[in-house]
Structure formats: C-alpha cells, structure tokens
N, C-alpha and C positions, 0 to 999 in steps of 0.2 A: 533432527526434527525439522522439517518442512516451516515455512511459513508462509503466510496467507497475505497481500498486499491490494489493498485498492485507492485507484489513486483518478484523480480529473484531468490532468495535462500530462501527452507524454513525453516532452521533454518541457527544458528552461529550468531545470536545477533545484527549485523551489518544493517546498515541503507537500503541495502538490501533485506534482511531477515525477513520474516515476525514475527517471535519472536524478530522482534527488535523493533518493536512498543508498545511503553510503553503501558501497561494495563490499568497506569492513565487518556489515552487520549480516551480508545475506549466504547464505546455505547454496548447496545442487540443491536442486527440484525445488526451490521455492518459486513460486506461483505468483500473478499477481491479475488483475484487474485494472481495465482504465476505462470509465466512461467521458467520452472529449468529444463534444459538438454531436449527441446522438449517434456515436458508434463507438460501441463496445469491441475491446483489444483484449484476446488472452494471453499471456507470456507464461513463458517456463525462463527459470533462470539454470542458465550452462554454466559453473564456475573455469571450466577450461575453455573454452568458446577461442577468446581472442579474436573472433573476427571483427573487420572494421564496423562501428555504428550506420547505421543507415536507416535513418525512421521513416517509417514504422517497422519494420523488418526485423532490426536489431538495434537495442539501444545500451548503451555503455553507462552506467554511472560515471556522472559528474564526479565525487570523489569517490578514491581510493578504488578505482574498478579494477585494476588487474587485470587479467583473464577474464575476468563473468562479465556475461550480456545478458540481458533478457532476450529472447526469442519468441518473436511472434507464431503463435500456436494457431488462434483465428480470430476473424474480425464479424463484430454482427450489427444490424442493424437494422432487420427487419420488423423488430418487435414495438420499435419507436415508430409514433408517425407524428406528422409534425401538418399544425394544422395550417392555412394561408388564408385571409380574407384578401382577393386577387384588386388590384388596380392599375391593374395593363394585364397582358399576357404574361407567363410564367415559365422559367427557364428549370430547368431541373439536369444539375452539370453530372455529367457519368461519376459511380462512385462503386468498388468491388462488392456491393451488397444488395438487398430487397431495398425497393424503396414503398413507404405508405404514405399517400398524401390525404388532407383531408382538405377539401378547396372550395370554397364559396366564390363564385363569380361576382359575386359584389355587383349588381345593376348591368350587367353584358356580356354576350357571349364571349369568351376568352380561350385563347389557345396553349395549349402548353407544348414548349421545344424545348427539344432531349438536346444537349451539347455536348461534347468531349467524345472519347470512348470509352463504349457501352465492353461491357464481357460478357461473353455467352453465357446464356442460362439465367440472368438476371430477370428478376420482375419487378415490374412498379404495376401497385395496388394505386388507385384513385378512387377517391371515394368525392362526389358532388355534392358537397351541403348545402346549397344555396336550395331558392326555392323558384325561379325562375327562369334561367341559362346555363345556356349547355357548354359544357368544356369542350375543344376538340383536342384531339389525345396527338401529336408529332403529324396534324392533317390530313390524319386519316381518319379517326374513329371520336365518333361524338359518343360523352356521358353525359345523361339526361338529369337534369335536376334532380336527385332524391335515389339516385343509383351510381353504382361501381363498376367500374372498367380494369381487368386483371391485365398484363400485356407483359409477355414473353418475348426477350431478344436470344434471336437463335444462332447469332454472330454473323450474322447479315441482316435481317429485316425482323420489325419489331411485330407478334403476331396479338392478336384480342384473343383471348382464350375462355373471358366472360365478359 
C-alpha cells in the first residue's frame, strides 16, 4: 500500500522536511508533496533508485535511506501569486515555473527586471493594483494601472501576448 506525504521544507531533516522521513517507514510508489516558498514539488518514491541526492531532483532520507530516493515528478507554481507593494523597482530572479505577480507601484512609476535564466515557454502574469502608475515590464512593455500584462519567453526574447 502507497502512501500519501506532504511536507514544507525539502531538505534539513526535520519533521518538516521531506528527507526527514525515515527510509525505514517508506514503500515504492509512495507519493509525496512539498509546498516550500510558493512552489509546489511532486515526488514519487524509487526504493532501488540509489542515485546520488541532488535537490530538488533527488533527495535521499536523512535516516535509514538505503536505496530509496524521492524523485522529482514536477514542480508548479503558477497557481500562487504573490502580491508586492513596490518601493523602488522590482527584480523577479528566473525560476522553472509561471510566475503571478500582483504589484502596486506605491506613489511611481516602477520598473520590473527579469534576472537569471529564463526557460523557454515560461510566463509571467502581472497584474497592476495600484491606481495611479504604470509598471514597465524588462523596458519594454508598460501595464497600466488597473490592468495585466501576460509575456512569454520564447528562449530568446520575452513577447506581450496580452
């Protein structure tokens, strides 16, 4: 029989943390959940795996692992969106998922820069709550007070789509 795990951190050992779940307790095909700083992690657990730990990828129980790893299945994070009252400009660091932001310019126009790298096919949703200033989207594309900006990176250049 399968079992079901969901956990907040996924490493650091702790009751937590999905390497904290003894190795001696888990099954094949047990399952688990991590929601950790708004992105959601699926794992399947491999009892013969043996491959090295590498998080988020593969992670090993802290004790008694043996063999079995958890195996990253997929990672989501589109469904969170996390909101900003801005006081300066606004970085938003590359991350393998959707991003949603909800941004109030707080009293000035303000820019948002994309950092790191991006992966193909990614979108960041922007959405302007403010009621006066306009966000500029990586200096190219203004959202207007009271409206949303969709933008596709197509592994070169980020496009406006809405």
């Amino acid at each position: 029989m399968t079992t079901a795990y969901h956990k907040t951190e996924l490493s650091g050992g702790g009751v937590n943390a999905l390497d904290g779940i003894s190795g001696g307790s888990l099954s094949d095909g047990d399952f688990a959940s991590v929601a950790e700083a708004g992105v959601f992690y699926f794992y399947l657990l491999d009892v013969d795996s043996a491959e090295t730990a590498s998080i988020p990828a593969i992670i090993a129980p802290t004790v008694n692992p043996g063999d079995k790893r958890w195996i990253l299945q997929s990672v989501g994070g589109a469904s969170i969106g996390t909101t900003t009252t801005a006081t300066d400009d606004i970085s938003i660091a590359a991350v393998p998922y959707d991003v949603i932001k909800y941004i109030d310019p707080n009293g000035a126009n303000r820019n948002i820069i994309l950092t790191g790298v991006w992966e193909q096919s990614v979108q960041i949703k922007i959405f302007n709550i403010g009621s006066d200033y306009n966000l500029l989207f990586n200096s190219t594309d203004s959202i207007f007070p009271g409206s949303a900006g969709i933008f596709g990176f197509d592994g070169t250049t980020w496009r406006r789509w809405v």
